[in-house]
C-alpha positions as CSV (number, residue, x, y, z in Angstrom):
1,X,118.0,58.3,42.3
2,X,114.1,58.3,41.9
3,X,113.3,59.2,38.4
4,X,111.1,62.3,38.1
5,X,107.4,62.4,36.9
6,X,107.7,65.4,35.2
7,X,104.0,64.7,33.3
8,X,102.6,64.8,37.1
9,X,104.0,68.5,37.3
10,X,102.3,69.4,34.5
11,X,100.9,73.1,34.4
12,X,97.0,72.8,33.7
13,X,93.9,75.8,32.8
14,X,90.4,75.1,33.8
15,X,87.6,73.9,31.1
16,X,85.0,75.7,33.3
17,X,83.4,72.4,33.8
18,X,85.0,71.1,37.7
19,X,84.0,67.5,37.1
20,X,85.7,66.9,34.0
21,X,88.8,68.8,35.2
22,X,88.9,66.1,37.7
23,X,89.1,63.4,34.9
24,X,91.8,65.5,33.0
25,X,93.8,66.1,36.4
26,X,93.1,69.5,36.6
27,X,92.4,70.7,33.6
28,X,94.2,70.7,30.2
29,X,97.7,70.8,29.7
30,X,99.1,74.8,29.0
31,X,100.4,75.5,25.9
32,X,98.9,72.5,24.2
33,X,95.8,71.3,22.1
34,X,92.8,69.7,23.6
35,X,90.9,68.1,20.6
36,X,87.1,68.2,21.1
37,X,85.4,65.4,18.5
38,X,82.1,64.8,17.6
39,X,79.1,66.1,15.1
40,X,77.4,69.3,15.7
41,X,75.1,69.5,18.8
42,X,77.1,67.7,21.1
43,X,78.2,70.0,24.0
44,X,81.4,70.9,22.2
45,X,81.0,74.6,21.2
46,X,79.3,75.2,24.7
47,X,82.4,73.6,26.2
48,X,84.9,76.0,24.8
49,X,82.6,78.9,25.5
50,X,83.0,78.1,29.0
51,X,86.3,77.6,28.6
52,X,87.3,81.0,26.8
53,X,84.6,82.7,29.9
54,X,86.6,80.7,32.9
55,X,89.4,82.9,32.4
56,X,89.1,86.2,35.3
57,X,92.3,87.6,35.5
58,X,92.3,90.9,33.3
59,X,95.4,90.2,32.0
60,X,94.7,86.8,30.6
61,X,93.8,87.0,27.1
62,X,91.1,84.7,24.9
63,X,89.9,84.7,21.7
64,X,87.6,82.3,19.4
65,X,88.4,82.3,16.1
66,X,85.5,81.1,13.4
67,X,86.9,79.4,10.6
68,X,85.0,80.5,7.1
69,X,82.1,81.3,9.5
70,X,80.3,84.2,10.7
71,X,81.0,84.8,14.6
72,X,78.0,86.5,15.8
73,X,76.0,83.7,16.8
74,X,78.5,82.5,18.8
75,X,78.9,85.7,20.6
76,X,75.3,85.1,21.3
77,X,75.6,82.2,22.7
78,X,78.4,83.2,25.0
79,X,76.5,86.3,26.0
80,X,74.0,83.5,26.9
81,X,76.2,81.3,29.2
82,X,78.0,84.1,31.2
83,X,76.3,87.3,32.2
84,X,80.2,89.1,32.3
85,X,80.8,88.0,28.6
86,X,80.0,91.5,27.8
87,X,82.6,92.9,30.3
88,X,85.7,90.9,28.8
89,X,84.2,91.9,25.4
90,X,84.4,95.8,25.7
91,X,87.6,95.0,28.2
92,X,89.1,94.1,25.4
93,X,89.7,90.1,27.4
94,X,87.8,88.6,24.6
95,X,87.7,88.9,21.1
96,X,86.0,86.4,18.6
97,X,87.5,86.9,15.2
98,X,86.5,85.2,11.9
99,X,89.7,83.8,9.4
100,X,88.4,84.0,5.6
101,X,88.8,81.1,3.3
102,X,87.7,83.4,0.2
103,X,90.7,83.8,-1.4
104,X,91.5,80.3,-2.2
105,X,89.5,77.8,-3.9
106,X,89.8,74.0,-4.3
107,X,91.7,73.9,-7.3
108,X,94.8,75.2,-5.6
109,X,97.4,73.1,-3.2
110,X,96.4,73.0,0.0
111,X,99.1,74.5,1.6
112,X,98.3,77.6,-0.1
113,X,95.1,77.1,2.2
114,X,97.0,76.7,5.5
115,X,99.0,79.9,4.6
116,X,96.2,81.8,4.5
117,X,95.1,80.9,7.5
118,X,98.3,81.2,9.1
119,X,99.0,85.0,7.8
120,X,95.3,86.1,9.3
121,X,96.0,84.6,12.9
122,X,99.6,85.4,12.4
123,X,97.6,89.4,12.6
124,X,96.0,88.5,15.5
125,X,98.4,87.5,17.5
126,X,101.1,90.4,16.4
127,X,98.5,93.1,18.3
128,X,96.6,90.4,20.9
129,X,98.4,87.1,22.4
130,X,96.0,85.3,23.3
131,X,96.5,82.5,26.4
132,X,93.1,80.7,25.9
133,X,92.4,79.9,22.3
134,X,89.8,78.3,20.6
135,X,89.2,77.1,16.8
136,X,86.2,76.5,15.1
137,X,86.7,73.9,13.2
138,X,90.1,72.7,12.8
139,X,89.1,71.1,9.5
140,X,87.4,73.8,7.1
141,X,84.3,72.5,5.6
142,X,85.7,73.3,2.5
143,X,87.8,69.8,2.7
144,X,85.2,67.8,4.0
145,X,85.1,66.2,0.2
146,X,88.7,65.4,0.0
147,X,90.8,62.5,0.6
148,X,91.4,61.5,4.0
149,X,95.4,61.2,3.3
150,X,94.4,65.4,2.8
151,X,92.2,65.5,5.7
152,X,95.4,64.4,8.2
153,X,97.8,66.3,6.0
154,X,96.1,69.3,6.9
155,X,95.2,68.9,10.8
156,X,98.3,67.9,11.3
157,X,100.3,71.0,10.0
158,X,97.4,72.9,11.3
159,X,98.3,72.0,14.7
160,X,102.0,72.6,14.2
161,X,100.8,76.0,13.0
162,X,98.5,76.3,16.4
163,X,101.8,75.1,18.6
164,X,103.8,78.3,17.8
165,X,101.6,80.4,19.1
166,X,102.5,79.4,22.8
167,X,99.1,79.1,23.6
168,X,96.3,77.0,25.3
169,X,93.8,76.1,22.7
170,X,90.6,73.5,22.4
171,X,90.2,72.7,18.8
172,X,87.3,71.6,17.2
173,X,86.3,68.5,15.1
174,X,83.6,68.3,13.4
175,X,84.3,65.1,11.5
176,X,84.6,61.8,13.1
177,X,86.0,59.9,10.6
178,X,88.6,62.2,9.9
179,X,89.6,61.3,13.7
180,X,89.1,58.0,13.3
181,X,92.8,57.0,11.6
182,X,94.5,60.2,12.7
183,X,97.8,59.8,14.3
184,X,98.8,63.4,16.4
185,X,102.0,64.3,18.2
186,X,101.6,64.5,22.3
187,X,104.3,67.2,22.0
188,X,101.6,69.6,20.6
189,X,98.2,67.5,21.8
190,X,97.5,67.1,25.5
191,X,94.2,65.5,25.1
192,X,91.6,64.1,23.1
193,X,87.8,64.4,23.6
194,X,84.9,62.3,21.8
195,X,81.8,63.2,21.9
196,X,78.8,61.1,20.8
197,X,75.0,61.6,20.4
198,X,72.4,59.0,20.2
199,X,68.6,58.7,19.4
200,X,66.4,56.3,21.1
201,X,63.3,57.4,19.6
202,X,62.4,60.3,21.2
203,X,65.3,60.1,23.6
204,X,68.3,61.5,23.2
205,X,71.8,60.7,25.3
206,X,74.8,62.3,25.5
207,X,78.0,60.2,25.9
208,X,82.0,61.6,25.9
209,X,85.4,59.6,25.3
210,X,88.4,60.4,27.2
211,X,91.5,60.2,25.7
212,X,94.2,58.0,27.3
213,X,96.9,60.8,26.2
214,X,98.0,61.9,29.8
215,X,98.4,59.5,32.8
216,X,96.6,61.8,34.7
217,X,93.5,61.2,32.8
218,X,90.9,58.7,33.9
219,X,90.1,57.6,30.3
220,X,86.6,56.5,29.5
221,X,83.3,56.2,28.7
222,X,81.0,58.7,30.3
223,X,77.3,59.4,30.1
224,X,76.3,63.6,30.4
225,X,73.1,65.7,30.1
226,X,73.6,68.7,27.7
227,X,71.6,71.9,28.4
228,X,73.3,74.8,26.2
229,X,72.9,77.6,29.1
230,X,74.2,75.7,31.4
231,X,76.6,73.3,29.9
232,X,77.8,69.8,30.3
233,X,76.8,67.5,33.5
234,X,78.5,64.0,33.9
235,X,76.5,61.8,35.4
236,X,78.4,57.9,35.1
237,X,80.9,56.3,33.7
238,X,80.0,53.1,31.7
239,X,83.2,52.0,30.7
């Protein structure tokens, strides 16, 4: 008997970007992460915008959830992108919702830190399952000082917190070298995307890292222009 590619079958959601759907065979995988990696100002935040505003049908849910940060300028900058952002906000489609790290402080174990978390998306999701998720930053910048051992520690069961949800979600990293030596679970991870910036005096290029994850993906190097109304735009790959 033939033996079944079951990975082929693979249920997928649009990132609102066609081309790099292509690379990720459709999409990313449903009810998985998609890990987006890279420093600020890379085309990452823009990415999950238009992945939260790809979503049409009314009964599909989304919601962007800030981490220790303030939402609104976020909102902005979805309002920005999509002109019907402000339809699937007062539709109630959309919400963007901010999880408080004020009650704990760095004296205390960090698994007090990942409970708190959990109970405040725990509320969310008791009143408003989402299907398209997205979180802002999957490492707090409140741990940016600590050991990487605690860095990993807390992704990881971050993640496993993310996975019962039974949802779609791009999570983002703002610290490269917290990816660097990470080791994550494809049971919970579908894919992994790197992006890098780089200064050439005045000139700046864009470059993004697929992950070799899925054998769907065509894994590699590829050059892209940023422009933050209208997203990224691959233009080669180099390797």
């Amino acid at each position: 008997m033939m033996a079944v590619d079951y990975d082929s079958y693979m249920a997928t959601l649009s990132l609102g970007n066609s081309s790099l759907d292509q690379l990720l065979g459709g999409g990313v995988a449903t009810e998985k992460s998609t890990i987006l990696v890279g420093e600020p100002g890379c085309g990452k935040t823009t990415l999950a915008l238009q992945f939260m505003l790809q979503s049409t049908a009314p009964e599909e849910l989304c919601t962007y959830i800030c981490i220790d940060k303030k939402p609104e300028r976020i909102m902005d900058k979805a309002l920005g992108l999509n002109s019907t952002t402000s339809n699937k906000i007062d539709s109630g489609q959309l919400k963007f919702m901010e999880v408080s790290l004020q009650d704990w402080s760095p004296d205390q174990p960090i698994n007090e830190l990942l409970l708190n978390i959990q109970l405040q998306v725990d509320a969310l999701f008791q009143h408003f399952k989402a299907n398209r998720l997205v979180i802002d930053s999957l490492l707090p910048h409140v741990l940016y000082g600590v050991p990487a051992e605690t860095k990993h520690y807390f992704i990881r069961e971050f993640l496993h917190i993310i996975h019962t949800y039974q949802t779609t979600s791009l999570c983002i990293l703002y610290d490269p070298q917290a990816h660097h030596s990470l080791w994550l679970e494809t049971g919970m991870v579908s894919d992994q995307l790197l992006f890098y910036r780089h200064f050439d005096l005045n000139y700046i290029t864009y470059w993004l890292e697929i992950s070799k994850n899925s054998q769907q993906n065509k894994s590699g190097k590829y050059r892209f222009t940023f422009d933050e109304n209208k997203g990224i735009h691959l233009k080669h790959r180099s390797c």
